[in-house]
C-alpha positions, 0 to 999 in steps of 0.5 A: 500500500503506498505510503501517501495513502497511509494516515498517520496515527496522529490526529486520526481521531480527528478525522473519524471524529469528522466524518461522523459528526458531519454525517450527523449534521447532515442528516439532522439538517436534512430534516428541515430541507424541503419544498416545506422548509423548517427551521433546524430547531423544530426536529428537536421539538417535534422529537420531544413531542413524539418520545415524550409526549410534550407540548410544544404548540406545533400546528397538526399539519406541520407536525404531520408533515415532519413526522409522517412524511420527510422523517421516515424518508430521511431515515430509510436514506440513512438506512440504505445508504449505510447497507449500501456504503458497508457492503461495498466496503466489504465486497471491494475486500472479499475481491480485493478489488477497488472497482466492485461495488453492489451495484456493478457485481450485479446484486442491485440488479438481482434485488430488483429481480427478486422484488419485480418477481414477488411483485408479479407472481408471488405475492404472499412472498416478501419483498425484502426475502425474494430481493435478498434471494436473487441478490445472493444468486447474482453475487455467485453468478456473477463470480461463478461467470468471472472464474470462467476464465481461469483467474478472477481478476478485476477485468474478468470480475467487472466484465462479468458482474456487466454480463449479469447485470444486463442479464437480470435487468433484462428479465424484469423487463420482461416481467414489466412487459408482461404484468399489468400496469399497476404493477409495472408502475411499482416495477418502473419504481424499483428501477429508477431508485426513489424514496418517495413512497417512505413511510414508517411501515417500510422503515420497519420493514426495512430496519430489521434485516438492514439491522443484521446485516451491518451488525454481521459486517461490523462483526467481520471488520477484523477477518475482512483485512485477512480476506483482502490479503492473497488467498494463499496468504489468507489460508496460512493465516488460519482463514476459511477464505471460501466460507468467510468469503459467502459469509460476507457475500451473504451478509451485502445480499441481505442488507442490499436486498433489502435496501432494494426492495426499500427504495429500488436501484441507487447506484455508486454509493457502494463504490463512492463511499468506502473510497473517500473513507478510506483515503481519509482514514486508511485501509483498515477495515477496523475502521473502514466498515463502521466510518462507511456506514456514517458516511454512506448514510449521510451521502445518500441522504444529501442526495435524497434532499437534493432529488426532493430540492433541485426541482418542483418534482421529486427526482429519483435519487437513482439520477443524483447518485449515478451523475456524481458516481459515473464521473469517479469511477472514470477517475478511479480508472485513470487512476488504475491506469497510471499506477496511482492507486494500488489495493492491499 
């Protein structure tokens, strides 16, 4: 690992101390952003209103406003982009590849599969279970398709997660050219990324297995600098690198599956996030899981307010992400060509 890239271990503290407190504010002052605005102070008492039964003189419409509506919004935000963000970190780990993120291995798009089928065919199914399932067979298919070239490497991984991808995306075409309208609509949804249709009952929905999943790859922070070594390395090392391995991969399905059927399709958050982080506090994923779940959650909330603020009408949050997230990953690639950027 290049030196330059390596903080110091002075003032370290400081930056993570940064990074969580920023993430923080951010989503605190989102709260109060919109086409309603409100000032910051009313999240604070609209709070001790909701926990404690206050009464703080909020009108009833206001209050439904801020409650109801944009702060469930604000924390299924939170909750996917801190999934998202933690199992790119993970997955970019597991491959030992700097240039995979959920959405370019292909899981995204078997979530959107598994909720696009549920949604047409098997509706006592759960979303979040059909999401979690295809999300689990697109990681493996996508690997499984890699290896066919004898080594998997970060050509082959990418080339393949590409060959999935457009693969699965093409079937919930097919799925959306073969339902009725209504449900299409739901399907359209799921594609384009949008948290527009938050409620409470989808952030319960959601927080469970978002829940697990993190608190599985907050768990593995420490086996995942093993498995970012060579596997032969990894092996001498007393590292089940196969079993560990799914295990990490079952776990970005779960909380990606999930964060899927939530709000649909949001690119790049995975492959933004745990870069910034990591060129802020180094590569150890100590440090790299728990940083990329703050930062995650208060980057994809940012540009859920920005998809709710930009215009009159709401814009999926899908476009927000992949118009800053195409122009960095074209930067990571330069960087790969010029030798400017090396991964343990």
């Amino acid at each position: 690992m290049p030196s330059k890239i390596l903080p110091s271990p002075k003032g370290l503290w400081r930056k993570e101390a940064f990074i969580v407190t920023a993430s923080i504010l951010a989503i605190y002052l989102s709260l109060s952003l919109g086409p309603a605005g409100f000032k910051p102070g009313l999240a604070l008492k609209v709070l001790w209103v909701k926990l404690w039964e206050g009464d703080s003189g909020i009108s009833p419409g206001i209050l439904n406003i801020f409650w109801e509506i944009r702060t469930p919004r604000v924390l299924l935000a939170a909750l996917v982009g801190a999934a998202l963000a933690s199992s790119g970190a993970a997955l970019q780990a597991v491959f030992r590849n700097p240039l995979v993120d959920p959405y370019l291995l292909g899981l995204s798009a078997g979530g959107a599969l598994g909720c696009a089928v549920a949604v047409a065919w098997l509706p006592r199914v759960p979303v979040s279970l059909a999401a979690f399932l295809f999300a689990y067979l697109a990681a493996f298919l996508t690997y499984g398709v890699a290896r066919l070239s004898g080594e998997v490497s970060r050509i082959s991984l990418i080339l393949s997660g590409i060959i999935v991808s457009a693969g699965l995306m093409a079937l919930v075409s097919l799925i959306k050219f073969m339902v009725d309208p209504h449900r299409m609509a739901e399907i359209v949804t799921w594609m384009m990324g949008s948290f527009a249709l938050s409620t409470w009952e989808v952030v319960k929905q959601t927080f469970p297995p978002v829940a697990l999943g993190l608190a599985g790859l907050y768990l593995l922070r420490f086996r995942l600098n093993l498995l970012s070594l060579p596997e032969d390395e990894a092996r001498s090392l007393g590292v089940s690198v196969e079993k560990e391995r799914a295990a990490v991969m079952g776990l970005a399905a779960l909380v990606v599956g999930a964060g899927v059927a939530a709000a649909g399709i949001v690119g790049w958050v995975g492959l933004m996030v745990p870069h910034l982080v990591r060129l802020s506090v180094g590569p150890d994923h100590r440090r790299l899981i728990p940083l990329s779940m703050c930062t995650g959650a208060g980057l994809l909330v940012v540009s859920d307010t920005l998809a709710r603020t930009l215009t009159a009408f709401d814009l999926p949050v899908g476009i927000i992400t992949s118009l800053t997230g195409i122009p960095f990953f074209i930067y990571l690639l330069k960087q790969q060509r010029t030798g400017g950027w090396e991964y343990a």
